[in-house]
N, C-alpha and C positions, 0 to 999 in steps of 0.2 A: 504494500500500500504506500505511494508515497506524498511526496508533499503536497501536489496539488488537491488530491482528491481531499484532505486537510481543511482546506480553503473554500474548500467548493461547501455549499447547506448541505447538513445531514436531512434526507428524506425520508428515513426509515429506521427505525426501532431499532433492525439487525446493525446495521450500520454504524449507531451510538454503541450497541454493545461491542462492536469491534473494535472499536476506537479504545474503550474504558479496558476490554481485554488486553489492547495495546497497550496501555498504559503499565498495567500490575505486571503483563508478564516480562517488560523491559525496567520498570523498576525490582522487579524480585528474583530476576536473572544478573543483575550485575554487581562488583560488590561499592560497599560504602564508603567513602571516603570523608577524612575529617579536612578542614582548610584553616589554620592556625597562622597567624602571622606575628604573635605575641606572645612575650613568657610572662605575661600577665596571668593571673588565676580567672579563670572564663565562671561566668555563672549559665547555668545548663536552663537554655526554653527551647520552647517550641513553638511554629506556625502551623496554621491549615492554608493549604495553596485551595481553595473552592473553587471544582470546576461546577457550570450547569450550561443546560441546552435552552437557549431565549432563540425565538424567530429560524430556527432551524439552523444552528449553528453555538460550537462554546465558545465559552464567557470564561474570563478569571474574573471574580468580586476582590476588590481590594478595598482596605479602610484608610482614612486620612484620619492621623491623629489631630487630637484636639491640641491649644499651649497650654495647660493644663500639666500634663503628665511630665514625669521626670526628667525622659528620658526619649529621643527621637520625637520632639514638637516638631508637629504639623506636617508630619512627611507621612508619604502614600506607603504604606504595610501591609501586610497578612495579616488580618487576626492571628492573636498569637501572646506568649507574655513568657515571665520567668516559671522556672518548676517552680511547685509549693510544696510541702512537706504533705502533705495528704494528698498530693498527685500520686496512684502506683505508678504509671510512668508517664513518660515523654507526651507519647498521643495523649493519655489522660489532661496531662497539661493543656496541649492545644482543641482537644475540643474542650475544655474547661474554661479557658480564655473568648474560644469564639463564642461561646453563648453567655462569658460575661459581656462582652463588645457587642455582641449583635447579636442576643435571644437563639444562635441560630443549637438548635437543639441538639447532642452527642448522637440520637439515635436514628437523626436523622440525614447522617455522612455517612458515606460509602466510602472506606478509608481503601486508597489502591495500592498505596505503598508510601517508600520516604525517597528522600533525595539526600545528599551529601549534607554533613553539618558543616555551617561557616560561623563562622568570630563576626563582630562585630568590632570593629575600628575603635572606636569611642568609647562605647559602653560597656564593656567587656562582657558581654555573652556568647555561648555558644550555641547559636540555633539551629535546632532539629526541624526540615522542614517534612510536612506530610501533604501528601494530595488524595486530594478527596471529593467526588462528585457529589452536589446536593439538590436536592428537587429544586425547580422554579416554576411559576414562581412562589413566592414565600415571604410570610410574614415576618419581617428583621423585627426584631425590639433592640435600637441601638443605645449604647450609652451614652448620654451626651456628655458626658466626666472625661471619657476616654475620646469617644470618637465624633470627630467633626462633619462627616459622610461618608456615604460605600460610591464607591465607583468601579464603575463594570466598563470591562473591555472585550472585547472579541478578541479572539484568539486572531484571528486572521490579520489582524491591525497590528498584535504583537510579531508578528511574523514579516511584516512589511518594513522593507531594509529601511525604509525612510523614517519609521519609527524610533529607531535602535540606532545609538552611539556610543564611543568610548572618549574619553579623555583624561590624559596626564593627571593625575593628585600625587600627594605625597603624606602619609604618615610616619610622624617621627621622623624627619627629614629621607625617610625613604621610597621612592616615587614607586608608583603603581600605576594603571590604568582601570578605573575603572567605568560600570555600566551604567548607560542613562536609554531609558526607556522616555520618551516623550509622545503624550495620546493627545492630541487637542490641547496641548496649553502644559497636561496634568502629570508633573513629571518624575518618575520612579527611576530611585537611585539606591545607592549604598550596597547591605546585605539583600535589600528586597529583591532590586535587581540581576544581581550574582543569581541568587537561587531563580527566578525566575528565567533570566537568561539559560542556567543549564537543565530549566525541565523542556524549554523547548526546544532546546539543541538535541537532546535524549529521544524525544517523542516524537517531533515533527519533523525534522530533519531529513535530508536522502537518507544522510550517514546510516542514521537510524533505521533501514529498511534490510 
């Protein structure tokens, strides 16, 4: 299957289930890899990447934080947050976090698998990211404490070279390049975009066929 058919609307049932098949069997066939760039001490979270099907085609929902929060004001994220001591694990975390952010219910994700864990530059976390398909549409209950809006993208838009760039940074006087995803104005950078960037390098991709 490859990239175009991707891009093109799903018209049939079988067809989302192949894609979501696609999904689990290339994240649970490959192995994990951790991305550290810090001898910093990492605090261990987790995101939910949310895929769903809107107008015959997927969607990633992402949340814009509120300036409120401690930590990454006002930039486009995953639902997602630190572990808690009464998380049993990681996924526990992240659906725990997305239905504190956005009502959206544990029971009602279809977890497909994980993606690499990446550090966080600034804040020092280690985030575990999960994907996960959830019905649409659907009643959000967001927090307004936490989150300032959801914003939904098409996969296809994310896949459009005209969306996607890199540019030179440096932390600790050490340069990098990193990802900038820009939708209409709204634009996803940092850790968000790393993990974003390699679910669709993974999934959509020739490579990936």
């Amino acid at each position: 299957m490859g990239f175009v058919r991707f891009v093109h609307k799903i018209s049939e049932m079988s067809e989302k289930e192949k894609i979501k098949q696609r999904i689990g069997r290339i994240l649970s066939q490959r192995e994990k890899q951790t991305f550290v760039f810090t001898d910093t001490p990492l605090t261990p979270a987790a995101v939910l990447l949310p895929l769903y099907e809107k107008a015959g085609e997927y969607h990633v929902l992402f949340t814009k934080r509120t300036e409120k929060l401690m930590y990454h004001k006002g930039q486009i994220c995953f639902p997602g947050g630190r572990c808690h001591e009464e998380d049993d694990s990681l996924l526990d975390t992240a659906l725990r976090e997305a239905f504190e952010e956005i009502g959206l219910l544990p029971e009602d994700v279809e977890v497909l698998g994980e993606l690499d864990n990446m550090c966080t530059a600034t804040s020092n976390f280690l985030i575990t990211p999960f994907v996960g398909v959830i019905p649409y549409p659907y009643e959000f209950t967001v927090s307004t404490d936490e989150i300032d809006e959801l914003i939904e993208v098409p996969v296809a838009a994310l896949l459009d070279k005209r969306t996607y760039y890199e540019k030179l940074q440096s932390y600790d006087g050490i340069p990098y390049m990193g990802s900038f995803f820009d939708y209409e104005g709204k634009v996803i950078w940092g850790a968000t975009a790393k993990i974003l960037r390699q679910f669709l390098d993974l999934i959509f991709s020739e490579a990936s066929d």
